[in-house]
Backbone as CSV, one residue per row, in Angstrom:
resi,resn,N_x,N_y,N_z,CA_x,CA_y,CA_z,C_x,C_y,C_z
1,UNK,18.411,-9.322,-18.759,19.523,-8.491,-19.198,20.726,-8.716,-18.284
2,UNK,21.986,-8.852,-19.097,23.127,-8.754,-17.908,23.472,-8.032,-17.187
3,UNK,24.314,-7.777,-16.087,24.158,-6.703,-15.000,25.568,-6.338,-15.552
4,UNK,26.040,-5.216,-14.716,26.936,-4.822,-15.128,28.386,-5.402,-13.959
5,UNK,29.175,-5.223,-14.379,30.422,-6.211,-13.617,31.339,-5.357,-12.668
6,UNK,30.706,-4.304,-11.898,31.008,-3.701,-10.754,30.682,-4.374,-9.459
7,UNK,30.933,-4.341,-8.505,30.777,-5.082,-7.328,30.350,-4.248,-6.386
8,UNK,29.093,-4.811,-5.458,28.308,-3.966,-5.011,28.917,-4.091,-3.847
9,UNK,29.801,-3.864,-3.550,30.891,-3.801,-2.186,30.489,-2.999,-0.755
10,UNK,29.906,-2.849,-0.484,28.858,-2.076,0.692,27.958,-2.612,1.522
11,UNK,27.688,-2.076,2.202,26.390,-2.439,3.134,25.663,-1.304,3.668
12,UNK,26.235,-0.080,3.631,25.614,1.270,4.203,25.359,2.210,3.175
13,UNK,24.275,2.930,2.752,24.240,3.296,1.509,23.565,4.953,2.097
14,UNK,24.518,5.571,2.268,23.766,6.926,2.287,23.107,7.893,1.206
15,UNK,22.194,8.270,1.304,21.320,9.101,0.269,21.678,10.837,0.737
16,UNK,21.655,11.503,0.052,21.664,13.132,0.718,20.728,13.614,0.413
17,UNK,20.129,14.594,1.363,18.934,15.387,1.132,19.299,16.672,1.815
18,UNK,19.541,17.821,1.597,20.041,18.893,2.530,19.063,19.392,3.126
19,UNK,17.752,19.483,2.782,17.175,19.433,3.387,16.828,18.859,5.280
20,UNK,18.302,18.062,5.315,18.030,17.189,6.580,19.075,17.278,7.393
21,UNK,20.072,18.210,7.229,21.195,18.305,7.638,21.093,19.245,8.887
22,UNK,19.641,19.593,9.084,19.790,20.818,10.142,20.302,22.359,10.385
23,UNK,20.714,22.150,9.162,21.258,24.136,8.681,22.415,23.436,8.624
24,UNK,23.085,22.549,8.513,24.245,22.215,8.361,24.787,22.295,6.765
25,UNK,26.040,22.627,6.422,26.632,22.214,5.233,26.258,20.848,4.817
26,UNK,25.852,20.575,3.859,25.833,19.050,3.155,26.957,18.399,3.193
27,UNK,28.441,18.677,2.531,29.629,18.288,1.987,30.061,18.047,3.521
28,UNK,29.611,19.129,4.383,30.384,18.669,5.950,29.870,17.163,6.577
29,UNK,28.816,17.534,6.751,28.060,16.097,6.920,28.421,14.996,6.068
30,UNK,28.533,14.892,5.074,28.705,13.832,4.427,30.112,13.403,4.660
31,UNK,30.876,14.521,4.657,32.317,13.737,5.231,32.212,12.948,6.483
32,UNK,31.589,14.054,7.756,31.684,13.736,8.757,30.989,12.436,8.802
33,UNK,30.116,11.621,7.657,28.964,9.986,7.413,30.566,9.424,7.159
34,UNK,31.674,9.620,5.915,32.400,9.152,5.453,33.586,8.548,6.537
35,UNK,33.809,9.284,7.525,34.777,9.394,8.503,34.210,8.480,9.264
36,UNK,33.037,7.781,9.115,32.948,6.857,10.152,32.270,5.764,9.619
37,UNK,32.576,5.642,8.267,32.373,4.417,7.585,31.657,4.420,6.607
38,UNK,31.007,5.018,6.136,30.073,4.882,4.793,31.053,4.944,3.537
39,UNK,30.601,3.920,2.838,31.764,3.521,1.416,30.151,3.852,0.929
40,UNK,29.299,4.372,0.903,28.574,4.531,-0.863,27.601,6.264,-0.327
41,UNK,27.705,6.492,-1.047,26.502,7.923,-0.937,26.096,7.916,-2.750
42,UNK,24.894,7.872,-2.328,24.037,8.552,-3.337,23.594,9.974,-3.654
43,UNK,23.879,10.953,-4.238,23.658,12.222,-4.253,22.339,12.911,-5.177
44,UNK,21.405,12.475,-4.270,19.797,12.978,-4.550,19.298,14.381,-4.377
45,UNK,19.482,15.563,-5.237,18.908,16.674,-4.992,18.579,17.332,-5.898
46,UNK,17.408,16.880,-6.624,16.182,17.230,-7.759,15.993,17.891,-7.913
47,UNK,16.120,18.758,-7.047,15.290,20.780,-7.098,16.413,21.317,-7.787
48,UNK,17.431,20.971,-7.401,18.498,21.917,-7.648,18.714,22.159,-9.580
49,UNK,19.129,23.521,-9.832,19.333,23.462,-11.635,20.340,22.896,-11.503
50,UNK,20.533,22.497,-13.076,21.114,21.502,-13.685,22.838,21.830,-13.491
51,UNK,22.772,23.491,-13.358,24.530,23.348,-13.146,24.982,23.364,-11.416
52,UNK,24.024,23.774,-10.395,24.319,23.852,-9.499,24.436,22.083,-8.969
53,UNK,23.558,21.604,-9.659,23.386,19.868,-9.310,25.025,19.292,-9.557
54,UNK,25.446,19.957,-11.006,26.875,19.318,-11.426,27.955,19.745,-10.594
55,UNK,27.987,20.910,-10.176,29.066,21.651,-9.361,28.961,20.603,-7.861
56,UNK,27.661,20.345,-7.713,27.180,20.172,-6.060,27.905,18.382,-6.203
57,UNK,27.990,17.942,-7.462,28.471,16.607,-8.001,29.571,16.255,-8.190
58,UNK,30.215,17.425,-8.618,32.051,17.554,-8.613,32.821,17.414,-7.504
59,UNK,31.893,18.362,-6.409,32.695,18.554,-5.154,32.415,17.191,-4.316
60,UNK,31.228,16.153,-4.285,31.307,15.104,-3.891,31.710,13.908,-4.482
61,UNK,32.112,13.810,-5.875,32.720,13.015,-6.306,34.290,12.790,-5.375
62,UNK,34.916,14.663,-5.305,36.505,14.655,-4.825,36.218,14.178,-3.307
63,UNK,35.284,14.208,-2.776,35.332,14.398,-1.087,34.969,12.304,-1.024
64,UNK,34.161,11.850,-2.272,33.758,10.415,-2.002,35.106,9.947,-2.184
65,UNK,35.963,10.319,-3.365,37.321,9.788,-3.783,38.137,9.625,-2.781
66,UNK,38.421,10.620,-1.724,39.578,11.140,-0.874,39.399,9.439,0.304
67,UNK,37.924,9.610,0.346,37.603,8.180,1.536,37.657,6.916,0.944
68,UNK,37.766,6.740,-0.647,37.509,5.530,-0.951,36.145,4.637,-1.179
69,UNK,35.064,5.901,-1.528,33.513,5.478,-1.475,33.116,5.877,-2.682
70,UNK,32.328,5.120,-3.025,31.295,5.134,-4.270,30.074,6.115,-4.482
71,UNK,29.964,6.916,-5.190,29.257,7.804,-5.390,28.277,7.949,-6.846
72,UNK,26.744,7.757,-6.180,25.944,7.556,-7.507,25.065,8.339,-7.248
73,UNK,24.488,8.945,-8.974,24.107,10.077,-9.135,22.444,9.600,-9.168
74,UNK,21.326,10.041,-8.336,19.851,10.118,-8.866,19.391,10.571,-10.153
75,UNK,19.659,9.628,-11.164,18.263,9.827,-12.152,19.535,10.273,-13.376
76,UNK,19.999,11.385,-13.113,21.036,12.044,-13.982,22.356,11.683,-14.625
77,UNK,21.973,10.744,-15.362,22.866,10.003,-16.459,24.424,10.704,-16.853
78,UNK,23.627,11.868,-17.089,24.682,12.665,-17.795,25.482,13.405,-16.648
79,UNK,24.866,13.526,-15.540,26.334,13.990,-14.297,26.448,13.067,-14.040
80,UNK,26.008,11.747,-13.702,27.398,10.939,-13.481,28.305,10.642,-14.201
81,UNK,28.599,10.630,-15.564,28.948,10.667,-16.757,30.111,11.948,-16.489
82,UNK,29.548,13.223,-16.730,30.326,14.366,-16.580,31.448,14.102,-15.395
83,UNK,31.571,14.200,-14.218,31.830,14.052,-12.745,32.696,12.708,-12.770
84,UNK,32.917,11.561,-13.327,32.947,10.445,-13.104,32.340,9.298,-11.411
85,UNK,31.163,9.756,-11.795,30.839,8.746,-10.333,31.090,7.399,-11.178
86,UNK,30.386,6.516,-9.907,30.566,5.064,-10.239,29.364,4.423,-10.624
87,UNK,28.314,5.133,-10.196,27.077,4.698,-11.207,25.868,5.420,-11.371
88,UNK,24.582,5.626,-11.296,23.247,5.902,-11.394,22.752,5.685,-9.804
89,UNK,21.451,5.730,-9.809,20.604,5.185,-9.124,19.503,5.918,-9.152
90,UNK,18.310,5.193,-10.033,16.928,5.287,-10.639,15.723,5.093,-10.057
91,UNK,15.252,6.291,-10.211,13.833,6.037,-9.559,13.009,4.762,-10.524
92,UNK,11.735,4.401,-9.564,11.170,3.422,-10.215,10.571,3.929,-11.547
93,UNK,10.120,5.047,-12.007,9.510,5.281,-13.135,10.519,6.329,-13.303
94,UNK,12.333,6.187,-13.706,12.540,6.965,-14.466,13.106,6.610,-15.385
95,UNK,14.368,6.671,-16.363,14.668,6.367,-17.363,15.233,4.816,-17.520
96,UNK,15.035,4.072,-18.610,14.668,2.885,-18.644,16.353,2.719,-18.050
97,UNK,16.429,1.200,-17.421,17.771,0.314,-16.962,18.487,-0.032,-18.325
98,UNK,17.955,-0.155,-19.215,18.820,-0.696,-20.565,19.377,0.834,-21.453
99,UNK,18.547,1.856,-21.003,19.465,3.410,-21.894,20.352,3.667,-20.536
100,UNK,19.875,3.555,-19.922,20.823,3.904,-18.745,22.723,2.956,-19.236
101,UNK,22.350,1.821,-18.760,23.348,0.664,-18.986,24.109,0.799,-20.214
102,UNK,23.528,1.657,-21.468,24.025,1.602,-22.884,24.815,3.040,-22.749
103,UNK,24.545,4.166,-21.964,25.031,5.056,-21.918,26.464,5.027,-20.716
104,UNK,26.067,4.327,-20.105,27.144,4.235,-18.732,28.095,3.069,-18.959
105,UNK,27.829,2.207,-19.474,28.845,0.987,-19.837,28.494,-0.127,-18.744
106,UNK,29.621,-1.467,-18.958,29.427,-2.200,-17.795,29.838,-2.510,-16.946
107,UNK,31.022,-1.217,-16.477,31.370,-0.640,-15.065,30.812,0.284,-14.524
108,UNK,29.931,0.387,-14.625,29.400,1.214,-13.581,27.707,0.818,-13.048
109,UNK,27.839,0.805,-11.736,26.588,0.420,-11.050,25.508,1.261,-11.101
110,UNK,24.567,0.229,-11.149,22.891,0.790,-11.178,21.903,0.419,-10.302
111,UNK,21.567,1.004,-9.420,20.653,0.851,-8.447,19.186,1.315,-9.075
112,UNK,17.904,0.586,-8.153,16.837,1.159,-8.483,15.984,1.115,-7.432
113,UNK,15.066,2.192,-7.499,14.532,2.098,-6.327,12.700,1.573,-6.529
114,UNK,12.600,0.823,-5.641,11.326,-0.311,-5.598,10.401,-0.040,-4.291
115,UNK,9.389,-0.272,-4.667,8.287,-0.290,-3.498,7.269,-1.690,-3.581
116,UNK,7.946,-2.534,-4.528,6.941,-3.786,-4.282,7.708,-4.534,-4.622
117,UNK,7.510,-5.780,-4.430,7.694,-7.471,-4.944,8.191,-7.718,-6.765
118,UNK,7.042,-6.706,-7.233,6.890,-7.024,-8.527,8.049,-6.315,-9.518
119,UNK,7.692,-5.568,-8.737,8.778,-3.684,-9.204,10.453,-4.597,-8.744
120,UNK,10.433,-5.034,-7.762,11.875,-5.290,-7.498,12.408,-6.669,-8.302
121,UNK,11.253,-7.412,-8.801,11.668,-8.708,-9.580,12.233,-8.193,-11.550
122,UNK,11.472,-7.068,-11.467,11.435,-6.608,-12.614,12.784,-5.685,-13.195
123,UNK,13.328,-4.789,-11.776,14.479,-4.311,-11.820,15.678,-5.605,-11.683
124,UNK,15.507,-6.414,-11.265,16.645,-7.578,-11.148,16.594,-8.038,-13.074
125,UNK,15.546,-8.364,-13.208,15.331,-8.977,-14.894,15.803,-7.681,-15.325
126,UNK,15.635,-6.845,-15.716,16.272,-5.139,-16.371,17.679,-5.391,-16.139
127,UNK,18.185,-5.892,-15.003,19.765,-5.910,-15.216,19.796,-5.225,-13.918
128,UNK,19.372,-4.523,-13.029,19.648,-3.633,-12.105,20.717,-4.372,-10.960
129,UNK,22.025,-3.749,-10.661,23.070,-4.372,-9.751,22.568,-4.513,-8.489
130,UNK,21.402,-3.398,-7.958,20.953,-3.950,-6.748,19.692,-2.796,-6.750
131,UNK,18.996,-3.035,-5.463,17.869,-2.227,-5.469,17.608,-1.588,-3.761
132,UNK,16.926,-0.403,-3.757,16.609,-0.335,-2.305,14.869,-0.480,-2.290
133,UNK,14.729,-0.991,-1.309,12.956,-1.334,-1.030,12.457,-0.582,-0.054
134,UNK,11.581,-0.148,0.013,10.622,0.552,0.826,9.428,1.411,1.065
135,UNK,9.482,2.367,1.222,9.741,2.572,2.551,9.165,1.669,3.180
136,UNK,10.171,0.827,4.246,9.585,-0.223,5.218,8.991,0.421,6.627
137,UNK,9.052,1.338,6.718,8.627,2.075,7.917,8.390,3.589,7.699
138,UNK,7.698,4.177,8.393,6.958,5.785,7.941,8.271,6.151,8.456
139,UNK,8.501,7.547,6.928,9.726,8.523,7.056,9.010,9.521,6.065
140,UNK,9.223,11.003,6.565,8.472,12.050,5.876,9.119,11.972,4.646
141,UNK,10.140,11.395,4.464,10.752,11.878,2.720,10.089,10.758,1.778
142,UNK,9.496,9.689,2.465,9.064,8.609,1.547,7.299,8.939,1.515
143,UNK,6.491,9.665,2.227,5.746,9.669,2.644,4.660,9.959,1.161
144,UNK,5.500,10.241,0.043,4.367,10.347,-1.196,4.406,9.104,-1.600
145,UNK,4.749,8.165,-1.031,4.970,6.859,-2.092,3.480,6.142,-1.466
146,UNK,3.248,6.437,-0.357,1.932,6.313,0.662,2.610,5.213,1.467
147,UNK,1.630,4.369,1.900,1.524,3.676,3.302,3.207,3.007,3.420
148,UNK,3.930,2.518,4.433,5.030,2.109,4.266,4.431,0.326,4.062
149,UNK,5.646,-0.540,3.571,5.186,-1.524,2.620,5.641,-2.462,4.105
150,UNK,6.939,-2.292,5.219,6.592,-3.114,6.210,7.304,-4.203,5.635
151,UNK,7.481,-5.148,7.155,8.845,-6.132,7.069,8.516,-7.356,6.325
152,UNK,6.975,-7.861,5.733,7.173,-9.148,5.181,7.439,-9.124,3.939
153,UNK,7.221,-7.823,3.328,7.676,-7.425,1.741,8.816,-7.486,1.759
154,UNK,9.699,-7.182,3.054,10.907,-7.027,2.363,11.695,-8.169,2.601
155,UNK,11.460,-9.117,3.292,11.182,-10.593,3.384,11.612,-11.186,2.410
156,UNK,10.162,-11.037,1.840,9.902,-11.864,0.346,10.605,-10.945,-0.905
157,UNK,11.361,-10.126,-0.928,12.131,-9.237,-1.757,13.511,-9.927,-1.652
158,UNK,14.336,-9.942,-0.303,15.357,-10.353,-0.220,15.234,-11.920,-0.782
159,UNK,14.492,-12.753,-0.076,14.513,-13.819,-0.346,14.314,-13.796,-1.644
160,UNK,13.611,-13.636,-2.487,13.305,-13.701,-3.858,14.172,-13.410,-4.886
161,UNK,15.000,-12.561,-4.765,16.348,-12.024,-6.054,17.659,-12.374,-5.194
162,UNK,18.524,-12.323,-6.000,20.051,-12.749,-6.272,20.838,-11.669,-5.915
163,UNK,20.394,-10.251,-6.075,20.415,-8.667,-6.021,20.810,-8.834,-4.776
164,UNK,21.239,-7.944,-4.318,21.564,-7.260,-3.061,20.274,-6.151,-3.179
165,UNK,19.891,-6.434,-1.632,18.217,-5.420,-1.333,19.160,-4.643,-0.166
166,UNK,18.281,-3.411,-0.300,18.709,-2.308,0.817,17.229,-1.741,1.116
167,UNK,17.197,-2.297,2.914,15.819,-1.777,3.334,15.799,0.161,3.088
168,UNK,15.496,0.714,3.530,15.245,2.137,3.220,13.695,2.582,4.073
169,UNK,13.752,3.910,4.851,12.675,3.844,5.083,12.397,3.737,6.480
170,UNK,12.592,5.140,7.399,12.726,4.868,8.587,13.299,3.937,9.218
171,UNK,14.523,3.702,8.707,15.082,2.575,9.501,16.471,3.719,10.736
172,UNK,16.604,2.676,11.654,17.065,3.512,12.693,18.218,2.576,13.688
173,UNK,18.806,2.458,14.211,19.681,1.676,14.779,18.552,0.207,15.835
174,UNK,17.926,0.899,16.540,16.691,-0.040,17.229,15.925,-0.673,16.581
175,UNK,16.314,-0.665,15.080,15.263,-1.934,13.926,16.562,-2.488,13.369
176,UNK,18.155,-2.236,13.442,18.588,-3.378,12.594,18.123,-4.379,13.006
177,UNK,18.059,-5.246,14.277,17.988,-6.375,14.547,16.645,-6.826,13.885
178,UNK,15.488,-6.093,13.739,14.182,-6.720,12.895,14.689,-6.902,11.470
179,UNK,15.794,-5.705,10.638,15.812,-5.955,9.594,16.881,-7.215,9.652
180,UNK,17.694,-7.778,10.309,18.563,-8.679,10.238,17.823,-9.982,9.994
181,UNK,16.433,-9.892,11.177,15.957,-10.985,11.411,15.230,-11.255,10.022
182,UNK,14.662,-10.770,8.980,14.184,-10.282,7.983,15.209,-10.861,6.856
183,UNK,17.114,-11.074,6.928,17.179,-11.364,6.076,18.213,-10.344,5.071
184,UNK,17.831,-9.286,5.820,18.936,-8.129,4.923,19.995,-7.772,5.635
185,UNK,20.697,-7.606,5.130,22.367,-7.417,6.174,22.966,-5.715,5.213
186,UNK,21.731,-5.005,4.435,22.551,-3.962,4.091,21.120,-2.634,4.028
187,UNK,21.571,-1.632,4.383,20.942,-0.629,4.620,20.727,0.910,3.676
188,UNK,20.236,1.324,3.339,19.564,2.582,3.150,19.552,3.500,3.798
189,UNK,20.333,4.753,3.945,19.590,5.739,5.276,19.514,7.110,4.597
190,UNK,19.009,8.174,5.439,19.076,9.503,5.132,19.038,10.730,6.053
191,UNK,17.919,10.677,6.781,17.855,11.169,7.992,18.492,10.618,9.095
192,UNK,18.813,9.303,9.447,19.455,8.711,10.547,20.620,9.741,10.483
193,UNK,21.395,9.396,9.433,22.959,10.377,9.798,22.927,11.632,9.605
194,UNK,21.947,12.221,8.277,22.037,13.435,8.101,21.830,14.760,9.474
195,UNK,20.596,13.723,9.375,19.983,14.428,10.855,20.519,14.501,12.506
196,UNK,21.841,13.502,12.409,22.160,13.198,13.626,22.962,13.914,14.291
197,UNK,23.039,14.660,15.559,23.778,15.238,15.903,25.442,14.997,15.696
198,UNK,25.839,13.607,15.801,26.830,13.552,15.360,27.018,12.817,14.085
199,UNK,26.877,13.011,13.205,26.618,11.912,11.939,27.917,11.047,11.871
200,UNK,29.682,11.349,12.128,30.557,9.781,12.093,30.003,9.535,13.118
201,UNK,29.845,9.606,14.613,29.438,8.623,15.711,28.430,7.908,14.881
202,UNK,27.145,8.296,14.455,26.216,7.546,13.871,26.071,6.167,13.021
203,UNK,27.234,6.890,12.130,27.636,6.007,10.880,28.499,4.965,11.597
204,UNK,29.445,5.333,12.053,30.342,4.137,12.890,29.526,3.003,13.417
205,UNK,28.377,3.556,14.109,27.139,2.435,15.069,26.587,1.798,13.791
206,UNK,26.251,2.538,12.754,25.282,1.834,11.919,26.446,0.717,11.093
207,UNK,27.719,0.895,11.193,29.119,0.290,10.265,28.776,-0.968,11.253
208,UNK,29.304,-0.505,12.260,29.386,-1.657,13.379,28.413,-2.603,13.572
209,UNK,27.207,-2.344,13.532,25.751,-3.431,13.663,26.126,-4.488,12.467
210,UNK,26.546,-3.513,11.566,26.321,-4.161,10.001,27.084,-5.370,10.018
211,UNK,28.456,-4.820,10.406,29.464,-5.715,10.325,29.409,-6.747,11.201
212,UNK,28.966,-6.851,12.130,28.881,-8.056,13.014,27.728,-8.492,12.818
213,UNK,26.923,-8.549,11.564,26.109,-9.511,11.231,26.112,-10.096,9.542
214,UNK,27.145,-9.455,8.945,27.625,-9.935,8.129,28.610,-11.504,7.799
């Protein structure tokens, strides 16, 4: 399937979980990720009902806009749609890449998220603009997916598709250099910044690694 003709312009891909913010505001944190470099956030928060999810979607669409970052919605077609983000980003078993793609058009990006070789060859054939792999290392939010899948999968992931791969998955400033050596030059995070006492100092370090191995 063809991909869609957005440009996956990034290398730092923040996910939100408020859960991880430390009693912190979400929207604060995420600025304070934005202010020090993150051009993409993904806005993942499942529990939430369906209008508090859209409201919680509005206000980060204006706060992604103001920085110049890309903002894609988990799973929920229809708020990114509503909100105008810039694309999706699909769990591995959720709604197919081709209703997705027919409903969103072919500006707007679609991520998917993968835990194997097979799963990530399969989202590239589906059309998917890029994918994140993992969990490559134990992180409590990945921890139902079971064992982490570890650096030669993601190896043979990068090497294998055309896609842009984003490790994910306990990754932390003291493993870019394994994930570099590995092959990937773009990242996944959630807890690193959410959780970080200072989340722009954070993001800036994680901008900076990136960029000088790009």
């Amino acid at each position: 399937m063809t991909r869609g003709s957005a440009s996956v312009d990034f290398r730092l891909y923040l996910i939100t979980d408020r859960e991880q913010t430390t009693g912190r505001d979400l929207l604060a944190v995420v600025e304070e990720a934005l202010s020090g470099g993150v051009r993409a956030v993904q806005l993942r928060e499942k529990s939430l009902p369906a209008r508090d999810y859209f409201e919680l979607a509005r206000a980060m669409r204006l706060l992604t806009a103001r920085y110049g970052a890309r903002l894609l919605i988990n799973d929920r077609v229809d708020i990114a749609l509503a909100v105008g983000a810039d694309g999706v980003h699909l769990p591995e078993a959720g709604l197919p890449l081709s209703v997705a793609r027919e409903l969103l058009g072919p500006t707007k990006l679609i991520g998917v998220s993968c835990h194997s070789l097979d799963t990530a060859r399969d989202a590239e054939h589906r059309g998917a603009d890029f994918i994140t792999f993992g969990p490559v290392w134990f992180t409590p939010s990945k921890a139902r997916y079971g064992e982490p899948v570890g650096i030669v999968p993601l190896t043979g992931a990068v090497q294998a598709l055309s896609i842009p791969v984003f490790a994910l998955g306990g990754v932390t400033r003291d493993r870019v250099p394994e994930l570099l050596a590995a092959g990937t030059r773009r990242v996944a995070l959630i807890s690193a910044i959410l959780a970080a006492p200072a989340p722009r100092a954070e993001a800036e370090a994680f901008t900076t690694l990136l960029d000088k191995a790009a």
